[in-house]
BAFI-3210 file (N, C-alpha, C; in Angstrom, 3 decimals, decimal comma, padded with zeros to 6 digits):
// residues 87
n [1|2|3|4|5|6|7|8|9|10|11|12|13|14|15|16|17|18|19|20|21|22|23|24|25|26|27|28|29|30|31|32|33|34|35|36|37|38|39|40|41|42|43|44|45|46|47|48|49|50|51|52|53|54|55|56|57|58|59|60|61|62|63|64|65|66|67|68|69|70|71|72|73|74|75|76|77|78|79|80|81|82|83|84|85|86|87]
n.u [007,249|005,252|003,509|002,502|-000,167|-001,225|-000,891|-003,243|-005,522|-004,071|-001,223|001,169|001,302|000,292|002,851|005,120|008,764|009,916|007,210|004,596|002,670|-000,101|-000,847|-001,856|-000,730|-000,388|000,564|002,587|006,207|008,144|010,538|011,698|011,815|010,341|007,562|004,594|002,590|-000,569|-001,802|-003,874|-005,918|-006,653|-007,910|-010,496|-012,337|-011,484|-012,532|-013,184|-011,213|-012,969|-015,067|-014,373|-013,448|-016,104|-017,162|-015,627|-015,942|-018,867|-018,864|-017,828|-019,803|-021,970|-021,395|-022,807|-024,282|-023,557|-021,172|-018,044|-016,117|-013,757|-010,411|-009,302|-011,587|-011,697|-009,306|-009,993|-011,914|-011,018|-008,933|-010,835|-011,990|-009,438|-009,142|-012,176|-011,536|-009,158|-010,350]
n.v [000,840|002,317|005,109|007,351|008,355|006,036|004,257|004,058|004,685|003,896|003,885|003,745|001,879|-000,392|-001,172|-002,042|-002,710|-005,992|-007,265|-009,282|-008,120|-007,555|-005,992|-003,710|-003,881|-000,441|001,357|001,612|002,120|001,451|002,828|004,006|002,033|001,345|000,701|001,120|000,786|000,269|-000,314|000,416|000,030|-002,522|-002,980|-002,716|-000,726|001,124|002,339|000,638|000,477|000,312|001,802|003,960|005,149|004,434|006,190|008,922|009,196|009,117|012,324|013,710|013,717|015,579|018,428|020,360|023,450|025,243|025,445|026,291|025,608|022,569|022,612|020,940|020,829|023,144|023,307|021,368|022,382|024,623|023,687|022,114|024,655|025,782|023,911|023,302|026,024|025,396|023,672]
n.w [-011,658|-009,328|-008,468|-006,318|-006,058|-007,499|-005,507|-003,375|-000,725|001,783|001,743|002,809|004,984|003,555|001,983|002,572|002,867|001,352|001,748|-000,415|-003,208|-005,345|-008,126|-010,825|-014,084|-015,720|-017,512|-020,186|-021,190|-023,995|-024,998|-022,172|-020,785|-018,641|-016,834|-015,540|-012,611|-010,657|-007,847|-006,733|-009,003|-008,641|-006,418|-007,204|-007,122|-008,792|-012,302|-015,161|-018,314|-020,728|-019,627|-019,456|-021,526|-022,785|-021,395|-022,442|-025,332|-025,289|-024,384|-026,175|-027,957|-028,023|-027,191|-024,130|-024,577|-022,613|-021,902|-022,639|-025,786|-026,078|-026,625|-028,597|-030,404|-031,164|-032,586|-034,346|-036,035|-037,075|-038,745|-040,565|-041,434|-042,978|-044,953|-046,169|-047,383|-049,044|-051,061]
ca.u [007,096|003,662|003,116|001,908|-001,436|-001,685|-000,992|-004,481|-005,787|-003,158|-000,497|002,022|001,108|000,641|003,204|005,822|009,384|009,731|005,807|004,140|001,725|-000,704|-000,789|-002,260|000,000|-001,356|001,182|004,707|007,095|009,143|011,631|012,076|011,588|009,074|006,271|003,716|001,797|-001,302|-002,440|-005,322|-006,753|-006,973|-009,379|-012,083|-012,872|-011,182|-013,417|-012,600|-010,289|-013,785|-016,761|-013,448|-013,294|-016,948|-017,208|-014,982|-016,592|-019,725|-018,660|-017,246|-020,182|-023,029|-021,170|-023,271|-024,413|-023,519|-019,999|-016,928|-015,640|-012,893|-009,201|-009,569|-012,605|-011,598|-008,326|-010,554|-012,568|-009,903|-008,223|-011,891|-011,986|-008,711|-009,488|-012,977|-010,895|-008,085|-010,718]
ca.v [001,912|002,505|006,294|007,104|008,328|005,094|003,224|003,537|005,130|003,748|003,115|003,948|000,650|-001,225|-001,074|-002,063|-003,837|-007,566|-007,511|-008,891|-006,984|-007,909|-004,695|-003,611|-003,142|000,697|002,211|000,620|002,921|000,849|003,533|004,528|000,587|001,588|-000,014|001,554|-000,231|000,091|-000,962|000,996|-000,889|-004,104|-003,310|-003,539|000,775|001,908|002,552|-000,390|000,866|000,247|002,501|005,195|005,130|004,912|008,173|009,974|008,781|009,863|013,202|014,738|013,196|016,417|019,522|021,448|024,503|026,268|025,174|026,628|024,148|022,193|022,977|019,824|020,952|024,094|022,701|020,724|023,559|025,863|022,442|022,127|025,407|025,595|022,350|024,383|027,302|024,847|023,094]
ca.w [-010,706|-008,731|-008,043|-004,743|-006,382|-007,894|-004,128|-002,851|000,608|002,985|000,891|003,370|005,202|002,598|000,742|003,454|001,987|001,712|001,237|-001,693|-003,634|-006,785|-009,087|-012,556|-015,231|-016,081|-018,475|-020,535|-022,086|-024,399|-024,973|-021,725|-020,359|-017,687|-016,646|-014,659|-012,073|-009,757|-006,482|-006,464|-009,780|-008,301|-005,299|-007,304|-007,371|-010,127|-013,394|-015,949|-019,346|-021,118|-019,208|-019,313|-022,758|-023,299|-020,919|-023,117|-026,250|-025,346|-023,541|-026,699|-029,242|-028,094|-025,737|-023,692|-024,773|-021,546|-021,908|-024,088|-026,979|-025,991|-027,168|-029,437|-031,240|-032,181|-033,409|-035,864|-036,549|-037,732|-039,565|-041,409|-042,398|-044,085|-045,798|-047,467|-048,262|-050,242|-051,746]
c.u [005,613|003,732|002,331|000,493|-002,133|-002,024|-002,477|-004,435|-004,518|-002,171|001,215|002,758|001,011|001,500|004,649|007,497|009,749|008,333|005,339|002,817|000,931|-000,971|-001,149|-001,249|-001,369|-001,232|002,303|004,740|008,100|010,645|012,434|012,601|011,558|007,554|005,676|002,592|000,666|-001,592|-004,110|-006,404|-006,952|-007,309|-010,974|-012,723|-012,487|-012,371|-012,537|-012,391|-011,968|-014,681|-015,496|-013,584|-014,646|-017,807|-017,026|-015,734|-017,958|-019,967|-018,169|-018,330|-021,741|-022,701|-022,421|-023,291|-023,695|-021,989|-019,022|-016,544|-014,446|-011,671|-009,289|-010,505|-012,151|-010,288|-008,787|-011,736|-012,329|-009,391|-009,731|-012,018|-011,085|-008,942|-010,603|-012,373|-009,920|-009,003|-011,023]
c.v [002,081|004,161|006,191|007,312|006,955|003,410|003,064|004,757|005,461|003,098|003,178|002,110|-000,680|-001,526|-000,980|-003,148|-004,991|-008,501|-008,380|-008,541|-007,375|-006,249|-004,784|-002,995|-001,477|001,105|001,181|001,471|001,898|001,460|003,825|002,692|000,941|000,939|000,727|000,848|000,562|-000,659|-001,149|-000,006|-001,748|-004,026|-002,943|-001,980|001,188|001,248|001,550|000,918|001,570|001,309|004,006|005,713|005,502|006,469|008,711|010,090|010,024|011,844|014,125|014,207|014,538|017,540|020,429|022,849|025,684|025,757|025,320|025,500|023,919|022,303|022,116|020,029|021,998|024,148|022,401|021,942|024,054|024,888|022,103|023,206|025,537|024,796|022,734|025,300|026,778|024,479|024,069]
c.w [-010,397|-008,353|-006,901|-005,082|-006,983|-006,659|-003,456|-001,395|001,829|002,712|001,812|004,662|004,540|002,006|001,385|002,141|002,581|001,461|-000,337|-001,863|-005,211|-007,142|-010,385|-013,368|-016,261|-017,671|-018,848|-021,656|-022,928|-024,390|-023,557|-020,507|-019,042|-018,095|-015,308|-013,989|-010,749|-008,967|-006,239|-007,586|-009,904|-007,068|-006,361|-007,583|-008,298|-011,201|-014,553|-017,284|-019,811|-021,036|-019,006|-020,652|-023,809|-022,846|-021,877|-024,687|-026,435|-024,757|-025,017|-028,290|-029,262|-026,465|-025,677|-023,887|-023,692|-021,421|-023,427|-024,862|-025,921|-026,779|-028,702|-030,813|-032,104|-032,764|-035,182|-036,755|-037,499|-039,188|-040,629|-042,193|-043,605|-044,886|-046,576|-047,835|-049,503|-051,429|-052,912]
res [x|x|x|x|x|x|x|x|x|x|x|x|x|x|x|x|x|x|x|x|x|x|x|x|x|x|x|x|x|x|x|x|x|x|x|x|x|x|x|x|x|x|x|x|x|x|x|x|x|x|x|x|x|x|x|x|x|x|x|x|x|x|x|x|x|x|x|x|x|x|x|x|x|x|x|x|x|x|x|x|x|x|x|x|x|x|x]
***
């Protein structure tokens, strides 16, 4: 399945039937036996797995003062404290 967000610009044209079409395998559900495919990540604009990954990486390794914690953090927060209080 391709999602229309995943079709690209002018995906209405593109994406005509009888056509063929090169696409990125995005996503695969085993359970559900889905496979998720892009259009869009094989022109060449989408952000590789990699420089996504090292975004995120670095995005959660020194937050901005001027910005609330993230849900995540103060998960581990709370999950740290208990963990000195057991000890």
């Amino acid at each position: 399945m391709c999602h229309i967000s995943e079709a690209g610009e002018d995906a209405a044209t593109k994406l005509e039937t009888g056509l063929e079409h090169d696409f990125k395998i995005i996503k695969i559900n085993v359970e559900e036996k889905k496979v998720g495919l892009s259009l869009r990540a094989t022109s060449g604009h989408e952000a590789s797995r990699a420089q996504v990954e090292s975004y995120k990486k670095e995005s959660h390794k020194a937050p901005s003062p001027a910005l609330p914690p993230l849900l995540g953090d103060l998960i581990n927060l709370r999950k740290s404290e208990k963990n000195e209080k057991s000890e």
